[in-house]
VOBA-1610 file (N, C-alpha, C; in pm, whole numbers, padded with zeros to 5 digits, always signed):
BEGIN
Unk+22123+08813+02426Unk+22001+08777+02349Unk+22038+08676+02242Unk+22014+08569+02212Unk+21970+08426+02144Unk+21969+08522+01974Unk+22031+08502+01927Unk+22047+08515+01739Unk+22002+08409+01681Unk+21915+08401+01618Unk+21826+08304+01520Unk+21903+08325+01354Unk+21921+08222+01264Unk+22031+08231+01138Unk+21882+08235+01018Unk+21925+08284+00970Unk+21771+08215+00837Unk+21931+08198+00705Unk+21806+08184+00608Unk+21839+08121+00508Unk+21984+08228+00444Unk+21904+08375+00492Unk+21983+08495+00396Unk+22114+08502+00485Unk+22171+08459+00576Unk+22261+08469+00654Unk+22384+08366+00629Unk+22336+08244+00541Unk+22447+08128+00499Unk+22485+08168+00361Unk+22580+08176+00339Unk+22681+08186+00188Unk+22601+08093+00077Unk+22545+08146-00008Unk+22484+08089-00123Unk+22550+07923-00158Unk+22683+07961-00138Unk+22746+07787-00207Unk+22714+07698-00077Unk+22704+07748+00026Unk+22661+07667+00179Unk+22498+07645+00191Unk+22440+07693+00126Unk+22305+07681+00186Unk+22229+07537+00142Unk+22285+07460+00066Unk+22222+07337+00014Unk+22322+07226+00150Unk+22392+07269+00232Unk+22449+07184+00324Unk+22340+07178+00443Unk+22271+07067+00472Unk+22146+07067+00558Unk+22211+07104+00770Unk+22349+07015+00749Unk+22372+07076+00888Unk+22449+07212+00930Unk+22469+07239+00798Unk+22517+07432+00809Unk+22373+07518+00903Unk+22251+07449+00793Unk+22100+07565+00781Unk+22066+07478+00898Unk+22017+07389+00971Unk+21954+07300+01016Unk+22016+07322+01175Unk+22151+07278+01161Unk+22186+07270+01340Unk+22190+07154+01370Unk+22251+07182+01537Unk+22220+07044+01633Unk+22131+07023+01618Unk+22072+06907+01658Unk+21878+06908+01698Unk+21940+06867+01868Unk+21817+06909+01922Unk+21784+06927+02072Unk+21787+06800+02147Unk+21791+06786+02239Unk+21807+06640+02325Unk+21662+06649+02346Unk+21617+06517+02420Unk+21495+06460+02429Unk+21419+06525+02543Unk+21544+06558+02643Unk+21475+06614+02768Unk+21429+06794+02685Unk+21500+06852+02648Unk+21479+06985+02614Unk+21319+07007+02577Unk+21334+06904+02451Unk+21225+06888+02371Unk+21080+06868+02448Unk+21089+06823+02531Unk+20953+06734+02632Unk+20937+06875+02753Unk+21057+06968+02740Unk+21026+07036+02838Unk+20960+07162+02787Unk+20918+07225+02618Unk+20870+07263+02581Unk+20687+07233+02558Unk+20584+07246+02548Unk+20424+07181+02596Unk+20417+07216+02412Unk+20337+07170+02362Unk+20261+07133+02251Unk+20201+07292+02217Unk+20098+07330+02323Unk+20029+07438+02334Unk+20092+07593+02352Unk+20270+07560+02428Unk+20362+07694+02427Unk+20364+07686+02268Unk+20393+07565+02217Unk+20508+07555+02064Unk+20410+07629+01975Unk+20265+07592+01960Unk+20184+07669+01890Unk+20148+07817+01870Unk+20137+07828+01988Unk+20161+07953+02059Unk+20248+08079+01986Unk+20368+08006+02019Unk+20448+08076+01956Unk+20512+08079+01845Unk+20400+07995+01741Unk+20448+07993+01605Unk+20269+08094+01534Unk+20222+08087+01629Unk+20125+08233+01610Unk+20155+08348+01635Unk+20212+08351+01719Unk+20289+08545+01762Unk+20409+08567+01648Unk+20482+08429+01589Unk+20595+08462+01531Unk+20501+08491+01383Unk+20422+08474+01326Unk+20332+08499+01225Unk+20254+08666+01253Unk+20284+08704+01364Unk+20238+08883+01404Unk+20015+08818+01431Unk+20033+08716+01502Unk+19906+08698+01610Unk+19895+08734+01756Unk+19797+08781+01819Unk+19824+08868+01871Unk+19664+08840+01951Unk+19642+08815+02078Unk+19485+08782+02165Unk+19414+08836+02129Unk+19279+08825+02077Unk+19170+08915+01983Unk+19182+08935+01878Unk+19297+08845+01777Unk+19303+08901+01649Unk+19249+08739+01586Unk+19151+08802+01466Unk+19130+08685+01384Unk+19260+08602+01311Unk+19243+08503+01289Unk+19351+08423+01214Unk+19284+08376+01068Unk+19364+08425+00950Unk+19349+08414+00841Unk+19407+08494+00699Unk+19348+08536+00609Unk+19402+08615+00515Unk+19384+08791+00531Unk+19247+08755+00570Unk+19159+08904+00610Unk+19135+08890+00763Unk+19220+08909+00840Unk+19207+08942+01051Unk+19102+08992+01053Unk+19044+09087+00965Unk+18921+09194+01100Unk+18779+09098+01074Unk+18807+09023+00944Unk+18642+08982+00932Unk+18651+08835+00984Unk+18763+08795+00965Unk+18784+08615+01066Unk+18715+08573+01169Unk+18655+08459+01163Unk+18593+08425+01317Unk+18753+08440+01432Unk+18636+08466+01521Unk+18726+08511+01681Unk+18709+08363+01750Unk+18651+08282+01727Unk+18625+08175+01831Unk+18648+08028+01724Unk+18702+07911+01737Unk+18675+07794+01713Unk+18539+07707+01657Unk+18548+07675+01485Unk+18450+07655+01456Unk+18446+07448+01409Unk+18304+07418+01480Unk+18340+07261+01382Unk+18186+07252+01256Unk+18269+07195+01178Unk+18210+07162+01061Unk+18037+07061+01034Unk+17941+07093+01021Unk+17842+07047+01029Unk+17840+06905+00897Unk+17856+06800+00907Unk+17928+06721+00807Unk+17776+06700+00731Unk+17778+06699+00595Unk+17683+06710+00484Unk+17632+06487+00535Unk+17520+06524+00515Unk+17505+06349+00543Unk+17366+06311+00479Unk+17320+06400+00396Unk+17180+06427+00266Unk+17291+06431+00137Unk+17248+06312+00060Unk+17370+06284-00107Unk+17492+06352-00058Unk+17543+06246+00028Unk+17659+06252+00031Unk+17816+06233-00065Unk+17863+06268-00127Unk+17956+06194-00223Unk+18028+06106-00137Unk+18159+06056-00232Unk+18250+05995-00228Unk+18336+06046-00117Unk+18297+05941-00070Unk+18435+05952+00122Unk+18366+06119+00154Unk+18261+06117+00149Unk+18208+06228+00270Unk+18129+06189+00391Unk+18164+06083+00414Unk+18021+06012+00531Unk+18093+06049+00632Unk+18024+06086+00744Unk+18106+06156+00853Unk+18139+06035+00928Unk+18207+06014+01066Unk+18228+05912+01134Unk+18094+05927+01232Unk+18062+05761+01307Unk+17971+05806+01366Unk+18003+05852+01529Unk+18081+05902+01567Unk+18159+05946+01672Unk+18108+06132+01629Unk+18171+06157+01480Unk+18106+06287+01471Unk+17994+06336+01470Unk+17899+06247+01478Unk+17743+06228+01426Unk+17745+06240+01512Unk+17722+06186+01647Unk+17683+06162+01758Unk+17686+06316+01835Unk+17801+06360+01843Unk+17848+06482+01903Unk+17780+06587+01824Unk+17753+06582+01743Unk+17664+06734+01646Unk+17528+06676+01654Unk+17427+06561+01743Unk+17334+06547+01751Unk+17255+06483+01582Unk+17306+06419+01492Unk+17291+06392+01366Unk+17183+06240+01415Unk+17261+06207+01486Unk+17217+06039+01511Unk+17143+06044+01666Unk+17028+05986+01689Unk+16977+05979+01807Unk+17078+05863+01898Unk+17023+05834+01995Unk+17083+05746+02134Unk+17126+05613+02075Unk+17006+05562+01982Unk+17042+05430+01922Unk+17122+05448+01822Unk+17163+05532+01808Unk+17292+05572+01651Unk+17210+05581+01527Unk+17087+05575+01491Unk+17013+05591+01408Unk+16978+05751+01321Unk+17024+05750+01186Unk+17048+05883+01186Unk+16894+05949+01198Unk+16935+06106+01188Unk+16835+06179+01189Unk+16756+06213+00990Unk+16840+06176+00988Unk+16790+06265+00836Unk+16761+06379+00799Unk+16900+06500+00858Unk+16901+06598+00855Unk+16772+06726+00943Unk+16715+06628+01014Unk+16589+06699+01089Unk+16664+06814+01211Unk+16785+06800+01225Unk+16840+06928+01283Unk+16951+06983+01154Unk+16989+07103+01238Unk+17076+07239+01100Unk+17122+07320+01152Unk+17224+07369+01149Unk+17292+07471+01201Unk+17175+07615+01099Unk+17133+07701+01176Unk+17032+07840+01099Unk+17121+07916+01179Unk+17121+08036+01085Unk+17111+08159+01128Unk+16996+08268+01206Unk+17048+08389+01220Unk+16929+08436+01290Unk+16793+08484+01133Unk+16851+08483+01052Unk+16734+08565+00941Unk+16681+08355+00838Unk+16740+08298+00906Unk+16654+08134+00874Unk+16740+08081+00788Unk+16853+08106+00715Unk+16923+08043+00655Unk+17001+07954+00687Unk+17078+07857+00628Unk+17133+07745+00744Unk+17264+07729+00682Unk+17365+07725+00786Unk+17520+07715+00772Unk+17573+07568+00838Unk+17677+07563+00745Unk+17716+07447+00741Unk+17887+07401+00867Unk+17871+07497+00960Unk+17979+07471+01117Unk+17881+07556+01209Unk+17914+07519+01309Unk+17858+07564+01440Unk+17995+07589+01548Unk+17946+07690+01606Unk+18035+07706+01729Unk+18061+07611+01849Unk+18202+07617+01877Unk+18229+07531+01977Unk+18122+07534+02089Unk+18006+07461+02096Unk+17941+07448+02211Unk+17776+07494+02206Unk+17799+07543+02051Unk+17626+07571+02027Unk+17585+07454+01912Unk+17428+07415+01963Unk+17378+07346+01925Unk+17283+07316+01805Unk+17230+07215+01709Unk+17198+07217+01620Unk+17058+07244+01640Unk+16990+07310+01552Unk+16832+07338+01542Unk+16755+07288+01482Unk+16638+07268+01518Unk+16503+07180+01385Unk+16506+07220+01269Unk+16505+07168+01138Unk+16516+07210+01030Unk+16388+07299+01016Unk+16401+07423+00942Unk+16273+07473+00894Unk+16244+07554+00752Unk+16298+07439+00704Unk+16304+07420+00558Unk+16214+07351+00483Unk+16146+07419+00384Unk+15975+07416+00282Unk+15953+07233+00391Unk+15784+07247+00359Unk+15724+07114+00420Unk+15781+07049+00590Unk+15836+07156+00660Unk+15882+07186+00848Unk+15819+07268+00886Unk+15653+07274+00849Unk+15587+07401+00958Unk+15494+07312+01057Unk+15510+07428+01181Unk+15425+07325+01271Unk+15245+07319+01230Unk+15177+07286+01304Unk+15020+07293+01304Unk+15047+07438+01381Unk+14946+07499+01274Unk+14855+07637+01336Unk+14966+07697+01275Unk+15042+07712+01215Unk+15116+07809+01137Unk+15083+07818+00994Unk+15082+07936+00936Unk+15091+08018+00824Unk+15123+07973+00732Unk+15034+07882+00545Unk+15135+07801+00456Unk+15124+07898+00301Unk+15197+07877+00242Unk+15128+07981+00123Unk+15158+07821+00020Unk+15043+07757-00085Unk+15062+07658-00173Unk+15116+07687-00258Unk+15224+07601-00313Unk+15334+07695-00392Unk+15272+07642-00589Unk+15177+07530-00583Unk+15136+07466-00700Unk+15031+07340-00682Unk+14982+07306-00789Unk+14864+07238-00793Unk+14764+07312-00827Unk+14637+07212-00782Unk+14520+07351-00830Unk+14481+07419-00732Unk+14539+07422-00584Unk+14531+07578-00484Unk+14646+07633-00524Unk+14688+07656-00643Unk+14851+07750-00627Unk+14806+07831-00595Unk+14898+07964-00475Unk+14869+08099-00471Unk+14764+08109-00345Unk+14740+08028-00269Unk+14625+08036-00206Unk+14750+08015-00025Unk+14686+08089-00001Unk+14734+08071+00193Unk+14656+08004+00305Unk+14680+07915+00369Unk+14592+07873+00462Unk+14699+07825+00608Unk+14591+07792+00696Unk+14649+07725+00820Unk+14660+07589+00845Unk+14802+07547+00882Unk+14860+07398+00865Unk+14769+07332+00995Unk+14631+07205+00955Unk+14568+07158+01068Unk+14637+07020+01107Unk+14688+06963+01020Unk+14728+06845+01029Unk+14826+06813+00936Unk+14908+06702+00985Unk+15051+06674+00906Unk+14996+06519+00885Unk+15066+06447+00788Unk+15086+06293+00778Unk+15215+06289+00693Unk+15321+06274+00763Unk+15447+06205+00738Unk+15486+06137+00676Unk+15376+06008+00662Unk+15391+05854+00592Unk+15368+05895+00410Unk+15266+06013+00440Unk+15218+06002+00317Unk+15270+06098+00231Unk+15341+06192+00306Unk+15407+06320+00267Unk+15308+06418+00238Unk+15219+06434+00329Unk+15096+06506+00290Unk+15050+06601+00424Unk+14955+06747+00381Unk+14902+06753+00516Unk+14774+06826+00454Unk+14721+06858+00572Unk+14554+06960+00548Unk+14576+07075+00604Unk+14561+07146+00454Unk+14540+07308+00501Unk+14429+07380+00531Unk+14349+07456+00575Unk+14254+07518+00594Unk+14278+07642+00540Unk+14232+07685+00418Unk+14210+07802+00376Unk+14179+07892+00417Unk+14246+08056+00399Unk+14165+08131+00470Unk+14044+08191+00390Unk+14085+08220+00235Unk+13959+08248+00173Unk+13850+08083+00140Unk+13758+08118+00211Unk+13636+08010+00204Unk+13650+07925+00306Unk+13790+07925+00367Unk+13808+07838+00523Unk+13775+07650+00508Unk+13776+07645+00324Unk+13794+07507+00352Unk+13877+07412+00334Unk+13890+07297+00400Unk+13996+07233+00432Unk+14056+07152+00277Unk+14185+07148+00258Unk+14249+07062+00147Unk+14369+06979+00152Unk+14403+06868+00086Unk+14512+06771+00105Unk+14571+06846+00019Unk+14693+06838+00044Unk+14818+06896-00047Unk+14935+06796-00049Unk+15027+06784-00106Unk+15190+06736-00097Unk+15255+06869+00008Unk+15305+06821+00097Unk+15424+06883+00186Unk+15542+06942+00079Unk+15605+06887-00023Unk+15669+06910-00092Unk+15619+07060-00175Unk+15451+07069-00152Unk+15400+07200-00215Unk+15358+07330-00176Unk+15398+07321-00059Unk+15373+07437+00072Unk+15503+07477+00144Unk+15495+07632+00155Unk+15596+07692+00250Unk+15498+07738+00330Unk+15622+07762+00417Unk+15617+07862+00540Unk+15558+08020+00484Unk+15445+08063+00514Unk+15433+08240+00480Unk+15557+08351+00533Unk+15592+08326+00596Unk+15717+08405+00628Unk+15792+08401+00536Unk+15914+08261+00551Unk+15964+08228+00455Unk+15947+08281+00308Unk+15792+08275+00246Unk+15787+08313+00120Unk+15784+08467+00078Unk+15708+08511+00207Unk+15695+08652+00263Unk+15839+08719+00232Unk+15936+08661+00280Unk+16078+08635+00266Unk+16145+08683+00133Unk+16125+08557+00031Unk+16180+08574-00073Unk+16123+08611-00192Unk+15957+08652-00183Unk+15868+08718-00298Unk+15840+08901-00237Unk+15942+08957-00160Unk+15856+09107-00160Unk+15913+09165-00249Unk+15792+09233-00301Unk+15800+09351-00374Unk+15913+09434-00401Unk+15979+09462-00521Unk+16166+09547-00494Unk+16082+09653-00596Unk+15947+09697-00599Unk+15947+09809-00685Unk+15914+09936-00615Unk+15939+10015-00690Unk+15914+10145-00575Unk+15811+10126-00572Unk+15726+10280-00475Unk+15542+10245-00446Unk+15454+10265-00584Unk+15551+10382-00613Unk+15472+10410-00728Unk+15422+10368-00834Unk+15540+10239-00840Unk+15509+10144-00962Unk+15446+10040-00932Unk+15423+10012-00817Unk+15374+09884-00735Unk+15212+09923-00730Unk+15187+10073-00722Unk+15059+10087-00744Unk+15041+10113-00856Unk+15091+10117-00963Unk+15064+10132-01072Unk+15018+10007-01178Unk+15101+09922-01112Unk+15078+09783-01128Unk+14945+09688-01125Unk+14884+09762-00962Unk+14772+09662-00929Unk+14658+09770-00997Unk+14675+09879-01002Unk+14602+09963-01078Unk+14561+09907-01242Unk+14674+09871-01318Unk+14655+09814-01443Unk+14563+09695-01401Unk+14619+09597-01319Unk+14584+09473-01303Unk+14426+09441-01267Unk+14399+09576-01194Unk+14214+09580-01116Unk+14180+09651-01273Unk+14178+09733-01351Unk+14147+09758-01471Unk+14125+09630-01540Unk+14240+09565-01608Unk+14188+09426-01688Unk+14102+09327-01637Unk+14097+09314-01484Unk+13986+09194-01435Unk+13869+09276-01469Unk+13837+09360-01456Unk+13693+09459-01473Unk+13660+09438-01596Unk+13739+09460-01733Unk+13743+09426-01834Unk+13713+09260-01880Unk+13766+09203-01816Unk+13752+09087-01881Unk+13600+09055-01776Unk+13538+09100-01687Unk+13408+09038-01652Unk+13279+09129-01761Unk+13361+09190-01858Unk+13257+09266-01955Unk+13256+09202-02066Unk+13365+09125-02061Unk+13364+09071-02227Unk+13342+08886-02166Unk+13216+08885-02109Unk+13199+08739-02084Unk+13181+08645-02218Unk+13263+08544-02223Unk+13245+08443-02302Unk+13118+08334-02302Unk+13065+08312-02414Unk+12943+08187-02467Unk+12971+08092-02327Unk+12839+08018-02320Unk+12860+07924-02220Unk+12892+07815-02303Unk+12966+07701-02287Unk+12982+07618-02373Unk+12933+07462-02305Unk+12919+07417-02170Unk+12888+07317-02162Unk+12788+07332-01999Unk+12795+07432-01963Unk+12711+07452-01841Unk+12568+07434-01874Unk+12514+07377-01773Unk+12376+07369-01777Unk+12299+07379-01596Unk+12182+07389-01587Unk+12103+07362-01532Unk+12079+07237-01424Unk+12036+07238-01328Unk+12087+07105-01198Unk+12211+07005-01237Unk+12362+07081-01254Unk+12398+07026-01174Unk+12489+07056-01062Unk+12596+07002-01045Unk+12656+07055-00892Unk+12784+07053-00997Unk+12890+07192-00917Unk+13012+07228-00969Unk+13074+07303-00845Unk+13203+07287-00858Unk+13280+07345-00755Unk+13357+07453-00811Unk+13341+07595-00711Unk+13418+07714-00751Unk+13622+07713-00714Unk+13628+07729-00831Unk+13788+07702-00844Unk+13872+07860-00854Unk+13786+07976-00833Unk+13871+08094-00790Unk+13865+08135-00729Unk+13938+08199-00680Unk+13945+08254-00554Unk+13919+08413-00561Unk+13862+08457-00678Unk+13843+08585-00722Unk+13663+08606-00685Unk+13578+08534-00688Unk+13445+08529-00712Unk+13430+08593-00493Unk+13354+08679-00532Unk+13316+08663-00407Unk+13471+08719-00301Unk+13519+08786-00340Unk+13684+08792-00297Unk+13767+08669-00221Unk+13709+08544-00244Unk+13718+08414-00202Unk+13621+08352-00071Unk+13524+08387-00077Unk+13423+08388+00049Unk+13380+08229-00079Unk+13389+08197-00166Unk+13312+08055-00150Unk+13436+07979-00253Unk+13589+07996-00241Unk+13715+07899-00286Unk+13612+07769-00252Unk+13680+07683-00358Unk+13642+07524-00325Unk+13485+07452-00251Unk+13447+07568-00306Unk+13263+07545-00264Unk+13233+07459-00357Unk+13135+07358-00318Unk+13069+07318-00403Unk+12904+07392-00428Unk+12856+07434-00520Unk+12728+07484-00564Unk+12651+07420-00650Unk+12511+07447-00688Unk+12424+07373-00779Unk+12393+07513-00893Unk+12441+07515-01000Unk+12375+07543-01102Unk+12253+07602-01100Unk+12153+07633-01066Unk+11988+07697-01080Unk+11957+07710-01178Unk+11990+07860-01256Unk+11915+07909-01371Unk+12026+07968-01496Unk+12039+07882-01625Unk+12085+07971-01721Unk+12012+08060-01715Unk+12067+08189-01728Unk+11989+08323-01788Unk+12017+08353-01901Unk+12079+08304-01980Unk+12100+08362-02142Unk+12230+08267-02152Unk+12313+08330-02283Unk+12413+08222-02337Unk+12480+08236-02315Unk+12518+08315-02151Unk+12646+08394-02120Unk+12656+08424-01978Unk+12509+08377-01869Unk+12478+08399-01763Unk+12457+08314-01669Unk+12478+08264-01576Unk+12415+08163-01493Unk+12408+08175-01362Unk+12287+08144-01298Unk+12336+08148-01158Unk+12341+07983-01067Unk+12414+08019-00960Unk+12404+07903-00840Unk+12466+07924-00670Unk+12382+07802-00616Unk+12330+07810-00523Unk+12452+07753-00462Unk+12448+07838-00342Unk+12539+07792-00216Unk+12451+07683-00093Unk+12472+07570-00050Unk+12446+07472+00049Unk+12405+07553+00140Unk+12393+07699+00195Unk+12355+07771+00252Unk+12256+07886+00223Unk+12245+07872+00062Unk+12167+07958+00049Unk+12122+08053-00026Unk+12285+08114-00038Unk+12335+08196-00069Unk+12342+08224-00262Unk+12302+08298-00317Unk+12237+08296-00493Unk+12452+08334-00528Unk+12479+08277-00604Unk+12592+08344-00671Unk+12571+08392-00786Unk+12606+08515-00824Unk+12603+08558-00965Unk+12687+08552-01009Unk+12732+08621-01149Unk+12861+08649-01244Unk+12933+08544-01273Unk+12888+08472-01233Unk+13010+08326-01235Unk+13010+08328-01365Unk+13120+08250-01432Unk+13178+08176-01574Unk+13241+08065-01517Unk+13255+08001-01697Unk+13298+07861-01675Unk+13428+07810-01670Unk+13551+07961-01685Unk+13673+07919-01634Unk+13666+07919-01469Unk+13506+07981-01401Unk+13604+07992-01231Unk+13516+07867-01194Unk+13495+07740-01186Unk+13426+07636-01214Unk+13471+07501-01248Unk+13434+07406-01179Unk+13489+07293-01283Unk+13375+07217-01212Unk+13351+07086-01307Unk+13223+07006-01253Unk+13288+06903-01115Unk+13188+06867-01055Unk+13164+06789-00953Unk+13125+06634-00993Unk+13170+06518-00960Unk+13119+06388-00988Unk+13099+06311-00891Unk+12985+06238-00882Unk+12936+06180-00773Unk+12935+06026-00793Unk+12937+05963-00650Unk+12987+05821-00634Unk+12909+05706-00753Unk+12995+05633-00763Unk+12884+05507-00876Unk+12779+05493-00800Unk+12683+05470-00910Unk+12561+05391-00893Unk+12478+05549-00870Unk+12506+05666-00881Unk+12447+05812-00898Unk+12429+05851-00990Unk+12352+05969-00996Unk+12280+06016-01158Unk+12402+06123-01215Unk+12382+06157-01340Unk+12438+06231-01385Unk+12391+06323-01459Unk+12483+06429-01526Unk+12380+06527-01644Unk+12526+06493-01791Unk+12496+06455-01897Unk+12590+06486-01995Unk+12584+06597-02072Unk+12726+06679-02046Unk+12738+06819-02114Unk+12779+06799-02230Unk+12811+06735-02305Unk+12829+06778-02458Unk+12819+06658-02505Unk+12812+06656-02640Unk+12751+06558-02722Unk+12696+06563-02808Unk+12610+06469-02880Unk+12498+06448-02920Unk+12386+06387-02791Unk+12429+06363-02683Unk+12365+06333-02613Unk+12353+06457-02457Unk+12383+06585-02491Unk+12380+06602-02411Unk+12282+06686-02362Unk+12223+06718-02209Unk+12166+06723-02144Unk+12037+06603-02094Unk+12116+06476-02109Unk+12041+06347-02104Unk+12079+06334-01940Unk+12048+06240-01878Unk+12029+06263-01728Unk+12087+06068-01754Unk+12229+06044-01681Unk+12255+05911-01692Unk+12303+05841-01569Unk+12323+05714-01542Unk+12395+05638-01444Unk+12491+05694-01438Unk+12552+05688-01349Unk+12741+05646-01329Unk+12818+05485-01311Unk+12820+05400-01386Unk+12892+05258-01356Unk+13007+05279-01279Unk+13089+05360-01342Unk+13262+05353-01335Unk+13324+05499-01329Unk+13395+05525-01273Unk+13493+05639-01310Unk+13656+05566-01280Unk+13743+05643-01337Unk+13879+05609-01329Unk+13955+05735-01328Unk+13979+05759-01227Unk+14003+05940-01229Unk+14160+05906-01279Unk+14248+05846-01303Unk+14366+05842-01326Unk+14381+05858-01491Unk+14296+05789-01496Unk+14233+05787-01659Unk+14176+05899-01726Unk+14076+05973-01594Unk+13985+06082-01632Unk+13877+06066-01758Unk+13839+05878-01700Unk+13704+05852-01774Unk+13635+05768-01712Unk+13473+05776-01725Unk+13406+05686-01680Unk+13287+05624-01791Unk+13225+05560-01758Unk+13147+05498-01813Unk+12999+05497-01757Unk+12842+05571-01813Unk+12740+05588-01742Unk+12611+05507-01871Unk+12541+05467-01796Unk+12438+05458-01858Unk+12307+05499-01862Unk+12255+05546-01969Unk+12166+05663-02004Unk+12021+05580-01937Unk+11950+05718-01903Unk+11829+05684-01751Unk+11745+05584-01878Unk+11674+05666-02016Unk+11585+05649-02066Unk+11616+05565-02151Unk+11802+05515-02189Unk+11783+05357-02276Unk+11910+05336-02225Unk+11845+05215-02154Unk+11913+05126-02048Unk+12017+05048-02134Unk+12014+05005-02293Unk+12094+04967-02322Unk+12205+05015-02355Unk+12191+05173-02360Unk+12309+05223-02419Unk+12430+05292-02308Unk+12518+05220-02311Unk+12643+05307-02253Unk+12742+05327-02285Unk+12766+05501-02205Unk+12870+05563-02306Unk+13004+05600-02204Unk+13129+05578-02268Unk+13238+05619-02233Unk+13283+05775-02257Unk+13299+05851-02130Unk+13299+05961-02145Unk+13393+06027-02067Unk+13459+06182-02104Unk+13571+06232-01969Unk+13479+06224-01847Unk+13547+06257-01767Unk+13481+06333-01670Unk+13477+06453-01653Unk+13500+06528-01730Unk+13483+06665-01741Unk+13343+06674-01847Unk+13321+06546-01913Unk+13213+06551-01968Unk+13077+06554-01927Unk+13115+06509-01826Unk+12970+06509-01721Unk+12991+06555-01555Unk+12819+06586-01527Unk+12844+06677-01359Unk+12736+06590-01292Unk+12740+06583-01172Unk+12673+06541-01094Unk+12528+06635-01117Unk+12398+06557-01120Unk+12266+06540-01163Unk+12202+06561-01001Unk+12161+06727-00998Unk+12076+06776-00907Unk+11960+06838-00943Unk+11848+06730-00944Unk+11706+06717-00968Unk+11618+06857-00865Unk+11547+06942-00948Unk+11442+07049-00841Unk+11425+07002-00742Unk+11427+07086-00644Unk+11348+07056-00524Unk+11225+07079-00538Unk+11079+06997-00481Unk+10989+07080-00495Unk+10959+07118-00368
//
């Protein structure tokens, strides 16, 4: 049997002599008659590796199989750009070498996404916030539908935008892509970690104070009589008229009002936080809510919604016009008779 020397076997004053520790070296034929893949081989078994055993610090939790690296190619730093040979092979770059822009991802099975893939499995569609298809599930994460869920009808890409269809009131809205998830997804990372008991204890407080606060209704302060306003909660009606537009009908006192649904339909209880006014195209009438001029019935010249002012001129003196928000005034809906 072949005796191998190590280090502890040469005399301390000998061991800094390189052809004491070192040896012949091997002829050329020897060398060539050993394969690349034996030599490895057996500088893994001489490390105590062994077929089925992971390779690493910790064996039992180590991958068992050959992994390649999913190369980062979204803000990339310094000397991280992958080659495009690697691109190509992980599907990054289409046929014309043109990248993808991360539109595939190595995911897991619970949606999270890792950064190597297995020798021979393939990359997946990203489905990460603003990647849901049409007819799937969105919850708006901000704006003025925050909190509201609807169904994805349409995408536009160019604009970074799509149309949701609400489910409370079922009507349709433009959003930013950047402002919508996936309901799963959010489903995902907003459930509930309280026990039941406190979780009902919770919405218990919470249905108490809304009850409360529809008893202690506040002064009307700028609502009036014909005009048109759109319902902005989703609480009225348990959201049976979100993003309705309605007409105003009848103050009932300094604290009451009702209006009319395009269908018909009388709304009560409303206030003027679940509400905001409606404005209609130039060259249309108006009503002015506050002022010294208000409940005067005027033109519309101009609006500048970026500005959030327009400019109208009053029905009964044509010379006078006034610069006003647009929250200052509502679109002017005259009785029917």
């Amino acid at each position: 049997m072949e005796q191998t020397t190590t280090a502890k076997d040469v005399p301390l004053l000998d061991r800094y002599k390189a052809e004491r520790i070192v040896g012949e070296d091997v002829d050329d034929l020897s060398y060539m008659r050993v394969s690349v893949n034996d030599f490895g081989m057996q500088m893994l078994k001489q490390m105590g590796w062994y077929e089925g055993r992971g390779v690493g610090k910790n064996p039992t939790n180590a991958l068992m199989t050959p992994i390649q690296y999913v190369p980062r190619h979204q803000r990339t730093g310094l000397g991280a750009i992958p080659k495009h040979i690697a691109q190509k092979e992980l599907g990054l770059v289409d046929s014309k070498g043109k990248q993808k822009h991360g539109d595939l991802v190595a995911a897991t099975k619970d949606g999270k996404v890792r950064h190597y893939v297995e020798i021979g499995e393939k990359l997946v569609a990203n489905r990460s916030r603003g990647h849901a298809e049409v007819g799937e599930l969105l919850v708006i994460l901000s704006g003025r539908h925050e909190g509201m869920v609807g169904r994805l009808i349409e995408k536009d890409p160019k604009k970074k935008e799509c149309v949701v269809q609400l489910i409370k009131g079922e009507a349709n809205v433009r959003v930013p892509l950047s402002d919508v998830v996936r309901y799963d997804e959010y489903e995902a990372n907003t459930r509930d970690e309280e026990t039941p008991g406190l979780a009902n204890s919770s919405k218990q407080i919470k249905k108490e104070k809304e009850n409360e606060d529809k008893k202690k209704k506040k002064k009307l302060k700028w609502v009036t009589e014909n005009i048109r306003v759109r319902i902005i909660s989703d609480k009225v009606n348990d959201g049976k008229y979100y993003n309705l537009k309605v007409v105003v009908t009848d103050v009932l006192d300094k604290r009451t009002f009702l209006a009319l649904t395009p269908s018909g339909d009388v709304v009560e209880d409303l206030r003027e936080k679940e509400i905001e006014t409606v404005m209609p195209k130039e060259g249309e009438l108006v009503k002015v809510l506050v002022g010294e001029h208000r409940g005067e019935i005027a033109k519309l010249l101009k609006k500048d919604k970026d500005k959030n002012k327009c400019q109208v001129q009053l029905v009964e003196n044509l010379a006078e016009i006034l610069s006003l928000s647009l929250d200052d005034c509502a679109e002017y809906v005259p009785h029917r008779k």
